[in-house]
N, C-alpha and C positions, 0 to 999 in steps of 0.2 A: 462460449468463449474458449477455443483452443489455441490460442497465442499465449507466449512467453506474459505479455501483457494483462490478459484478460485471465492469467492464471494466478498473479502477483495482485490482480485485483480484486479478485475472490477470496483469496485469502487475508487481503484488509477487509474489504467486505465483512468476513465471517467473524474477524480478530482469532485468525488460527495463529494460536502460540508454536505450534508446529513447523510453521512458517519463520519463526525467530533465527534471525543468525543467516536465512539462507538470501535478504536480500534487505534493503530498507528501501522506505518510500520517503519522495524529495517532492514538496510541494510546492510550487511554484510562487504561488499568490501568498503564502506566507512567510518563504523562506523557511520552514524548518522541516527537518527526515525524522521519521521515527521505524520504529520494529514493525511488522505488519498484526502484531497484537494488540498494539499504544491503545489506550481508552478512550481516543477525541474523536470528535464528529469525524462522521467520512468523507474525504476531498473531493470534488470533483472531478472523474476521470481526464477530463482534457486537462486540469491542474497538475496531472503527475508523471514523475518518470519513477522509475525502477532499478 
């Protein structure tokens, strides 16, 4: 995965705190965004934007 996408989703993926601050993820199916560190299950990619 070398897309903007696929990089923002590796790093939920991984829950890199790294990653905090530089984007959040907006879930579709349940309405709410979180940090790409958040401790909840992982979305399903076609559920997210960035």
């Amino acid at each position: 995965m070398h897309t903007v996408f696929g990089t923002c989703y590796q790093a939920v993926t991984d829950k890199d705190r790294r990653s905090d601050g530089q984007f959040v993820t907006a879930v579709h199916t349940t309405g709410i965004y979180c940090r790409p560190s958040f401790p909840a299950r992982l979305p399903h990619a076609e559920n997210v934007s960035f």
